[in-house]
PLY file of the C-alpha trace (Angstrom):
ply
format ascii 1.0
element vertex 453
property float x
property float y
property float z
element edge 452
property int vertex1
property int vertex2
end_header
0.00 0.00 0.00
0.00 -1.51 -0.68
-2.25 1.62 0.09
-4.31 1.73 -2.68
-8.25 0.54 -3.91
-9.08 -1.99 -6.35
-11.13 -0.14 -8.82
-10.00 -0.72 -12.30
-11.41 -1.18 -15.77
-9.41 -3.95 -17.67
-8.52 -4.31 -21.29
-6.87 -7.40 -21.67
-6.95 -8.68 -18.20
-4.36 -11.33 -16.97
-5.77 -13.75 -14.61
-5.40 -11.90 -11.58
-6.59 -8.93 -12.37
-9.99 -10.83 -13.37
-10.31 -12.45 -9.90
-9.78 -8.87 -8.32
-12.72 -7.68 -10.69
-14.35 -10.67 -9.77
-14.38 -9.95 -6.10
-15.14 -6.26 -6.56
-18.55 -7.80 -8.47
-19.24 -9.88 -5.51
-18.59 -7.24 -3.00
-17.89 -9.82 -0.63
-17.16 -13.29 -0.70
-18.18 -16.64 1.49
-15.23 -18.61 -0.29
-12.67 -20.10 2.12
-13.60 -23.69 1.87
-15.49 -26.66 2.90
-17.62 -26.23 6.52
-14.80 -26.73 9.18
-14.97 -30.68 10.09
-16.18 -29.94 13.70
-18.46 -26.53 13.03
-15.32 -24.03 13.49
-15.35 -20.79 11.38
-13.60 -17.99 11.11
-15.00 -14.42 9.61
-11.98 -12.30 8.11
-11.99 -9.26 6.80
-9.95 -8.34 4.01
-8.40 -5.67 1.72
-8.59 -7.47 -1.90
-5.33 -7.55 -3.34
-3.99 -9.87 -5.44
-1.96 -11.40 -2.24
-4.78 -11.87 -0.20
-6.66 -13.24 -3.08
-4.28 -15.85 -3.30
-4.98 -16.13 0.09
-8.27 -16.80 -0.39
-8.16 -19.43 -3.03
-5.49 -21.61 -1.04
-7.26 -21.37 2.17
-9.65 -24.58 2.20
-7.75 -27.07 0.56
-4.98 -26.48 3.07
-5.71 -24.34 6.14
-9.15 -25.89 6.30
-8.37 -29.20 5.46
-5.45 -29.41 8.37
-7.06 -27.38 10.91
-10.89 -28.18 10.71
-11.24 -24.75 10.65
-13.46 -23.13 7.81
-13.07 -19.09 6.81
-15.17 -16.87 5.32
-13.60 -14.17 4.01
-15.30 -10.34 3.40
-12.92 -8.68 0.54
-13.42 -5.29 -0.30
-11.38 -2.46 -1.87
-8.84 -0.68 0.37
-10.98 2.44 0.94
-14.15 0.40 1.75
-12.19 -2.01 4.07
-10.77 0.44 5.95
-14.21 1.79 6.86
-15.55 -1.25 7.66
-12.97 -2.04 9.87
-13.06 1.02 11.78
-16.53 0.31 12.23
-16.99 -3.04 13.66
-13.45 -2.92 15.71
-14.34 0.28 17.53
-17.86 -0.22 18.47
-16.14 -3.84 19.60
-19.23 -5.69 17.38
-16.93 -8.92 16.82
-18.69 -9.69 13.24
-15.23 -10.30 12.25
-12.53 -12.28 13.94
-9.48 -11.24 12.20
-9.00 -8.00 9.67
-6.30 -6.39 7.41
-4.65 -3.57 9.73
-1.71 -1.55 8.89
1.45 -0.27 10.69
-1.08 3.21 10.98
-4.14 1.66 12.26
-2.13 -0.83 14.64
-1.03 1.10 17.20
-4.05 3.64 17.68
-6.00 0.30 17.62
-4.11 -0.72 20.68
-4.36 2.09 22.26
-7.93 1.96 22.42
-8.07 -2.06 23.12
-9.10 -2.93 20.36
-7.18 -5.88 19.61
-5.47 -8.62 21.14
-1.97 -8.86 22.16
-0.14 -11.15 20.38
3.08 -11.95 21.62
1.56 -15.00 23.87
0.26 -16.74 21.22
3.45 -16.20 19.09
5.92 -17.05 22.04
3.58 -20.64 22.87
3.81 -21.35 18.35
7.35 -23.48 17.72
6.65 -23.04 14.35
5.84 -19.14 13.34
8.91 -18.00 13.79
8.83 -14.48 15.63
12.46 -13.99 15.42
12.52 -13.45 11.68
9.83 -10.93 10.96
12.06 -8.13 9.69
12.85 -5.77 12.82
11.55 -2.85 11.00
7.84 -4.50 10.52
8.01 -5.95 14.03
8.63 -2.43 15.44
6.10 -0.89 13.69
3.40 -3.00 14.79
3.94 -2.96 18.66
2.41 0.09 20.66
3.93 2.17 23.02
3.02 -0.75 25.27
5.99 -2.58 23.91
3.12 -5.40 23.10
2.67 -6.91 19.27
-0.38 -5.84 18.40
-0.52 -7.00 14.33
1.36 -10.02 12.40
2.52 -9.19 8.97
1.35 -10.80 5.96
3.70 -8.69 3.62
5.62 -5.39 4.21
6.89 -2.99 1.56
8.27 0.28 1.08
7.84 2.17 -2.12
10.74 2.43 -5.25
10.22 3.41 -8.81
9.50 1.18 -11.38
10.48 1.72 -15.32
10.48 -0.45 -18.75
14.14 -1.16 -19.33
13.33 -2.24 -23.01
11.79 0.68 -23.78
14.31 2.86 -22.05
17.27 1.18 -23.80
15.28 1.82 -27.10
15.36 5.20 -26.61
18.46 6.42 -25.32
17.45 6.97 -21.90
19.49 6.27 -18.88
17.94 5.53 -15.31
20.08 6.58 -13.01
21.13 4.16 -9.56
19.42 6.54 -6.77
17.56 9.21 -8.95
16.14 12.36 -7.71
12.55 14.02 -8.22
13.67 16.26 -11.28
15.50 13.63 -13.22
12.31 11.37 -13.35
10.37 14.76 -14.40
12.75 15.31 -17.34
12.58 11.36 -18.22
9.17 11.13 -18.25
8.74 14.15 -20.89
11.06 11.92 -22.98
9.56 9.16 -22.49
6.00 10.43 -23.14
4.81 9.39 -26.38
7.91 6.97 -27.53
5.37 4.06 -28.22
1.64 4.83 -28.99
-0.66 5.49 -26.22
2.81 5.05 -23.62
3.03 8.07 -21.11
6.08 9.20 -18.99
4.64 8.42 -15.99
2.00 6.62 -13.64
1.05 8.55 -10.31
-1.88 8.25 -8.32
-4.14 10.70 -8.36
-7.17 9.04 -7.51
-8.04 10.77 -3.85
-8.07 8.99 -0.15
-5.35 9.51 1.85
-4.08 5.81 1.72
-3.80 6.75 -2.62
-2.92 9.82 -3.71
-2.07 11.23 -0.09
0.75 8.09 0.06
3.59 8.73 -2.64
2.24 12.54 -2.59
3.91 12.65 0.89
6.82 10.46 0.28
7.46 13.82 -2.30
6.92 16.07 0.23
8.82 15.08 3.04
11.99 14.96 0.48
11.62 18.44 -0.72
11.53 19.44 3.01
7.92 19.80 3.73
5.83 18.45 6.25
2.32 18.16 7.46
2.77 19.49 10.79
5.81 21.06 13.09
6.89 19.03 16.21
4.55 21.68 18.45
1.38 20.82 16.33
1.68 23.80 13.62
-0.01 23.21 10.20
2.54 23.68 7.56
0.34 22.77 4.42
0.41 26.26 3.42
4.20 25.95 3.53
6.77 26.68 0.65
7.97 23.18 0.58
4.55 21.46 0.76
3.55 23.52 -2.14
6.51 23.16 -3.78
5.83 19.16 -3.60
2.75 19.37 -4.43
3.20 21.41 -7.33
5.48 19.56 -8.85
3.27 16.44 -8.34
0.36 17.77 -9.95
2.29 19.52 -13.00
3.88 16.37 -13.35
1.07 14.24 -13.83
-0.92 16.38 -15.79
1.66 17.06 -17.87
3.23 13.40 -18.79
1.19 10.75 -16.56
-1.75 8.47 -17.34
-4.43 9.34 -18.92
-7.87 9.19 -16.39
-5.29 10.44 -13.70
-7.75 12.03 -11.29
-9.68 8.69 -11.46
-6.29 6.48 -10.90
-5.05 4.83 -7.72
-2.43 2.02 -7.18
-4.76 -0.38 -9.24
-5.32 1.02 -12.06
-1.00 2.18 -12.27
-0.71 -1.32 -11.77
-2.64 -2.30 -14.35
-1.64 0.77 -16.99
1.85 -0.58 -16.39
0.86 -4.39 -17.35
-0.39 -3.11 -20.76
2.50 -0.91 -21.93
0.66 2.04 -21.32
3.44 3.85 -19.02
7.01 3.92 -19.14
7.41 4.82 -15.15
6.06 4.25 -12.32
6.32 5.11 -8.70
4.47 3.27 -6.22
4.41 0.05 -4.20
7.57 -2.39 -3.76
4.62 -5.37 -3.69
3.71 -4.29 -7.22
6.54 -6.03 -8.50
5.13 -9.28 -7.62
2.36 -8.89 -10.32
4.78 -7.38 -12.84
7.04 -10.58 -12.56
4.01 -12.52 -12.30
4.48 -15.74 -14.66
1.49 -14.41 -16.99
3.05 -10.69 -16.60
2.99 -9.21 -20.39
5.94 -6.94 -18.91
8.23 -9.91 -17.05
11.35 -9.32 -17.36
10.61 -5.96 -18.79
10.85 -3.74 -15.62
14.08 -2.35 -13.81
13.86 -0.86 -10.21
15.37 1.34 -8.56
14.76 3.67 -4.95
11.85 5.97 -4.31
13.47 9.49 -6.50
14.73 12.16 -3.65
15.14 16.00 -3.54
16.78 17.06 -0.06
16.98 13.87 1.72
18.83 10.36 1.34
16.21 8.06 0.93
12.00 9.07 0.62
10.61 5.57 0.24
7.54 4.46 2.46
6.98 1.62 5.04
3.88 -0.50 5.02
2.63 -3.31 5.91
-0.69 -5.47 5.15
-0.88 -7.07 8.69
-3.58 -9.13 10.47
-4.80 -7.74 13.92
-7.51 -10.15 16.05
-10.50 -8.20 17.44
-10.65 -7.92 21.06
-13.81 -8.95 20.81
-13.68 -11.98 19.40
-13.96 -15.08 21.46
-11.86 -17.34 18.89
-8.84 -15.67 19.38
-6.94 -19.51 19.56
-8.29 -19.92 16.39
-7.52 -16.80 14.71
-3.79 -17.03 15.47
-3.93 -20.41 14.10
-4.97 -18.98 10.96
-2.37 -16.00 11.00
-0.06 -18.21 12.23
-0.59 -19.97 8.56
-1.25 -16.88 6.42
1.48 -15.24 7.74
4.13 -18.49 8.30
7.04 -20.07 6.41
4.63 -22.63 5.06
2.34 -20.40 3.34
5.14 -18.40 1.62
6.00 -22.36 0.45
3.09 -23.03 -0.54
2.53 -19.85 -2.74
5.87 -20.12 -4.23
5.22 -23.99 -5.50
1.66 -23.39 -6.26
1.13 -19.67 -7.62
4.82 -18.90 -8.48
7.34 -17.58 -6.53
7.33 -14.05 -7.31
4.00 -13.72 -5.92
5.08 -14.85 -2.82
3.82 -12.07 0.13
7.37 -11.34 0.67
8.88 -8.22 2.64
8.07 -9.78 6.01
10.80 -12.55 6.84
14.49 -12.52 6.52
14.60 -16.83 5.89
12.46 -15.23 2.22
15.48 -13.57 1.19
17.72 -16.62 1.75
15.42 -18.90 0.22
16.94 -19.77 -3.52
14.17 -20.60 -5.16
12.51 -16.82 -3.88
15.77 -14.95 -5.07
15.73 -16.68 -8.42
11.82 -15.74 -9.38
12.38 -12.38 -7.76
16.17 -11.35 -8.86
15.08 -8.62 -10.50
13.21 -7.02 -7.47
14.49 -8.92 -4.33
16.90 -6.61 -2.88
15.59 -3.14 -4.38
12.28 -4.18 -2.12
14.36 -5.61 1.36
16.78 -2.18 0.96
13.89 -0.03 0.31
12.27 -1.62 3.92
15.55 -1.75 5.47
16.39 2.52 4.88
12.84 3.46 6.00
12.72 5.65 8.87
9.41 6.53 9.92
10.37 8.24 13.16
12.33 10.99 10.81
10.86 10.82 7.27
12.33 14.33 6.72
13.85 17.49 7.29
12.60 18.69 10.55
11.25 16.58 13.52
7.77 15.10 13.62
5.01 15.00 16.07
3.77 11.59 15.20
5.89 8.76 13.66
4.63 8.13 9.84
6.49 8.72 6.35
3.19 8.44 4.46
1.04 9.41 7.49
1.49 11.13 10.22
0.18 8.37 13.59
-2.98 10.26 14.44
-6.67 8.82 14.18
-7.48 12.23 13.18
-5.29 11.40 9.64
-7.62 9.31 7.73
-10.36 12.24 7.93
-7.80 14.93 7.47
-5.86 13.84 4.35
-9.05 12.01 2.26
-10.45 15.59 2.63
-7.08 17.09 1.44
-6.68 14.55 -0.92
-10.11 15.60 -2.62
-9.13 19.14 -3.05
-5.50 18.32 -4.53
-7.77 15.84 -6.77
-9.68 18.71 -8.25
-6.18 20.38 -8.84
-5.16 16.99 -10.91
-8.35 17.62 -12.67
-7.72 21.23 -13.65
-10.85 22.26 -11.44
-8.75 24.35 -9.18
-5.03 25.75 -8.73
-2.92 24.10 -6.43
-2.57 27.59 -4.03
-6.28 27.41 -3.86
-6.44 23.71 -3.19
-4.14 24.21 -0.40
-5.38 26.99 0.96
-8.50 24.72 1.94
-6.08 22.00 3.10
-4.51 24.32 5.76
-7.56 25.28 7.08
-8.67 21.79 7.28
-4.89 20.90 9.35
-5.27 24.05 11.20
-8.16 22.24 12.92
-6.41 19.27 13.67
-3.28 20.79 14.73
-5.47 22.91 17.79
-6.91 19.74 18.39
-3.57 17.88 19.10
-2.01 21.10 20.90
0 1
1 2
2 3
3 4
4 5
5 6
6 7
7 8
8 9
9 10
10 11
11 12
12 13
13 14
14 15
15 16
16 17
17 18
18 19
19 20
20 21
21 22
22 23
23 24
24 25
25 26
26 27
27 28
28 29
29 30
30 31
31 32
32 33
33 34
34 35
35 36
36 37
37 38
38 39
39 40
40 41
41 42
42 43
43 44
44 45
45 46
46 47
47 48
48 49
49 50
50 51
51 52
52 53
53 54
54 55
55 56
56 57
57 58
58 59
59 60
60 61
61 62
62 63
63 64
64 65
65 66
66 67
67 68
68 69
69 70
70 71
71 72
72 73
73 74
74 75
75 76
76 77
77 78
78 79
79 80
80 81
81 82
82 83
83 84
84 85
85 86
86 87
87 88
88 89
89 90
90 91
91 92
92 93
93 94
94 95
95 96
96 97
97 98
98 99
99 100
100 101
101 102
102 103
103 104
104 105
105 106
106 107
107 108
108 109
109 110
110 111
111 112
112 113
113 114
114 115
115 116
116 117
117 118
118 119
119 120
120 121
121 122
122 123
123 124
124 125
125 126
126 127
127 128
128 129
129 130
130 131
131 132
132 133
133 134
134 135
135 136
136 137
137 138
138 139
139 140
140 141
141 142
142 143
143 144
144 145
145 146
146 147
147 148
148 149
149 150
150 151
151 152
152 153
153 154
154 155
155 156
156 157
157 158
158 159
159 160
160 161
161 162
162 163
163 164
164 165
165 166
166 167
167 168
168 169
169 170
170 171
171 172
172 173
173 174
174 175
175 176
176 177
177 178
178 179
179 180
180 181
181 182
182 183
183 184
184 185
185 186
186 187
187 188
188 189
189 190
190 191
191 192
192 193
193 194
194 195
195 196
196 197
197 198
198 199
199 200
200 201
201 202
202 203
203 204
204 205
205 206
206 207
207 208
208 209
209 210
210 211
211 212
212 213
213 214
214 215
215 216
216 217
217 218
218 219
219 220
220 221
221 222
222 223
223 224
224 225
225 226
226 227
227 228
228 229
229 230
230 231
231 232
232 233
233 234
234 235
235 236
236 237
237 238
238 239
239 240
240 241
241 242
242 243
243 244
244 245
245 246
246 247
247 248
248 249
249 250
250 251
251 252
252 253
253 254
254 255
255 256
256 257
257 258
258 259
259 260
260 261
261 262
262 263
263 264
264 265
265 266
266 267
267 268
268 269
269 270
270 271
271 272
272 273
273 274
274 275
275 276
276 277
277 278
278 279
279 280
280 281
281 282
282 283
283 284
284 285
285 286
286 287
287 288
288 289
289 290
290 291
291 292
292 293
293 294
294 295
295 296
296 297
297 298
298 299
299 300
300 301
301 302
302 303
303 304
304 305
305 306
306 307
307 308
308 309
309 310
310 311
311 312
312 313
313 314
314 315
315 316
316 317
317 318
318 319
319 320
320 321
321 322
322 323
323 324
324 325
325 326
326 327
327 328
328 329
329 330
330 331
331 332
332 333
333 334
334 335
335 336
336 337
337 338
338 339
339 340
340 341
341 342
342 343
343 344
344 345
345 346
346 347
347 348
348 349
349 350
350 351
351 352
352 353
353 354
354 355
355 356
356 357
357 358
358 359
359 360
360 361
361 362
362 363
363 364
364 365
365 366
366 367
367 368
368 369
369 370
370 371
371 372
372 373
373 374
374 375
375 376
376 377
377 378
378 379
379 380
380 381
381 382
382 383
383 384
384 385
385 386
386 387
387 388
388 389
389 390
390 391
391 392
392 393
393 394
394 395
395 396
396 397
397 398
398 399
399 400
400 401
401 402
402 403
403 404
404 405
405 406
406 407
407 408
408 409
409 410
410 411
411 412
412 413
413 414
414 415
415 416
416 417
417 418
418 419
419 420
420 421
421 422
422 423
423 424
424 425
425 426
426 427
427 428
428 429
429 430
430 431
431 432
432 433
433 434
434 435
435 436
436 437
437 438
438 439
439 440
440 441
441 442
442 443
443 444
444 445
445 446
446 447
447 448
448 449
449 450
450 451
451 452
């Protein structure tokens, strides 16, 4: 996220793009497998990516089957999930047992008691493994209460992504770490090289887990910020607008077309059919462009998130599963996320669906495992570097108030940036200037900011 939504209009559709359109149809989905052999279900609630549609296929014929225990999963798009889940966790309902949480919603979650601790049931399991879920995951799903609140099912950061073919073709050079104004000046040469192929693909479809995410990453490089250490709005900032500025200009100048209508999904799938030469988003996209039925495989070099001011601007994320307080199957539930998110599972993906689609960024023992490196040479260490240089206690120039590269650790966030994002959106669209757009935005932070002073 990644942080992105799942809406997306196909042209020639590989097969998993037509199972994610497929579960957008159904809305939600009772597939998991055969009744549990003793009457034991789980209900899961889940963002519907491609990983955790894999997920959902490969869940009765092996987690049911061995465990008795059936699942029914609810898959939504990332927007809608994350409503949902807000929903029935904080009013403590219990319809679901175990959801997709992130490295934002985990610790605010905890705070509240809204989930169970889970370093018990991970200390009493021989087989998960604790020990080699990256350190940089781990941390960022424990509260301040030094407890594990959240178990990662995959973790990424963000890097750019480009067609090497095309680029070699051309006489364009990628540079090794490049920064924000090189990309701009590649992607005005690389507009228009093949038919219908533009420079670059940026989100710019609004919610603050789509456009606000790599719109950030750009921000804190060129110095800005969404609020000082003491609480002080700083949208209306030269840097922020600077960032912004440049973000918008850029992809109305040489990104996809349908841009204000374009999240992580649709990149992904603009970038499947040739229809971009760049791309900056998600280190778990690369999965589905290395995919064994990706028209691109082999295609695609990567290389870190661009910078401006600092070192490194890539993201941290991580698609993690959290158990409801609430729930009274909480045995059960680490069973399953003891599976979903376990050395066995990443096996069984890898011999089954293909390596490269295993949900990697979690474990060190992935990175050492030869058959992994092999399917995923061409992305393996660009994704574990881009995790490994994240910092999300200082993303930027100037101190924070709440740890966060493409957030900022508040519950008051979500709100805040999808209402930014929407005005910036309009900007994308040519409705409104970016000044004006983030005029509104300040006003909007201002209100937050007196909230957390």
């Amino acid at each position: 996220m990644p942080f992105r939504s799942r809406r997306r209009a196909v042209n020639k559709p590989r097969a998993g793009a037509l199972a994610v359109t497929a579960s957008l149809l159904a809305g939600c989905s009772g597939a998991g497998g055969a009744v549990g052999s003793d009457g034991r279900e789980l209900n899961v609630l889940m963002v519907n990516n491609p990983q955790m549609l894999d997920l959902q296929k490969l869940t009765a014929a092996h987690f049911t089957k061995k465990s008795g225990i059936k699942v029914r999963f609810t898959v939504l798009p990332e927007n809608d999930v994350r409503d949902k889940i807000s929903q029935d966790f904080s009013n403590q309902a219990g319809q679901y047992d175990v959801a997709t949480i992130s490295n934002y919603e985990a610790p605010i979650y905890a705070r509240n008691k809204w989930l169970h601790p889970l370093d018990d049931f991970a200390a009493r399991d021989k087989t998960f493994d604790e020990d080699d879920i990256l350190p940089p995951l781990r941390e960022s799903l424990t509260a301040a209460d030094g407890k594990l609140y959240a178990e990662p099912f995959y973790g990424e950061s963000s890097f750019l992504m480009y067609r090497k073919d095309v680029f070699a073709q051309n006489g364009l050079a990628m540079p090794a770490h490049p920064t924000w104004k090189q990309v701009a000046d590649l992607a005005a040469k690389a507009d228009g090289v093949q038919p219908g192929m533009k420079g670059i693909c940026l989100r710019g479809l609004p919610g603050w887990g789509e456009m606000m995410a790599p719109l950030t990453t750009v921000v804190n490089t060129m110095g800005g910020t969404w609020f000082t250490k003491d609480w002080k709005a700083r949208l209306d900032s030269p840097e922020f607008a600077k960032a912004t500025k440049f973000y918008v200009d850029l992809v109305r100048a040489h990104g996809e077309a349908g841009a204000p209508q374009s999240g992580y999904a649709e990149c992904l799938n603009i970038m499947l059919q040739g229809k971009t030469a760049m791309w900056y988003d998600a280190t778990a996209a690369a999965g589905s462009l290395e995919a064994a039925d990706s028209p691109v495989r082999g295609k695609i070099g990567y290389v870190p998130a661009p910078v401006d001011k600092t070192k490194s601007s890539g993201w941290l994320y991580t698609w993690a599963w959290g158990i409801q307080k609430a729930s009274s199957k909480s045995e059960d539930a680490w069973k399953f996320i003891s599976w979903a998110s376990g050395k066995e599972y990443e096996e069984l993906v890898g011999s089954t669906v293909g390596w490269a689609s295993v949900p990697a960024g979690k474990r060190s023992s992935t990175y050492d495992n030869p058959a992994y490196r092999t399917a995923s040479a061409a992305f393996a260490t660009a994704t574990r570097d881009a995790i490994a240089s994240a910092d999300p206690r200082n993303p930027g120039l100037q101190p924070r108030p709440a740890p966060g590269i493409q957030f900022v650790g508040i519950p008051e966030f979500t709100d805040l940036a999808t209402k930014v994002s929407h005005e910036i959106n309009a900007a994308v669209a040519g409705h409104q200037s970016v000044p004006d757009a983030l005029k509104k935005a300040q006003h909007l932070a201002e209100k937050v900011a007196e909230e957390q002073r």
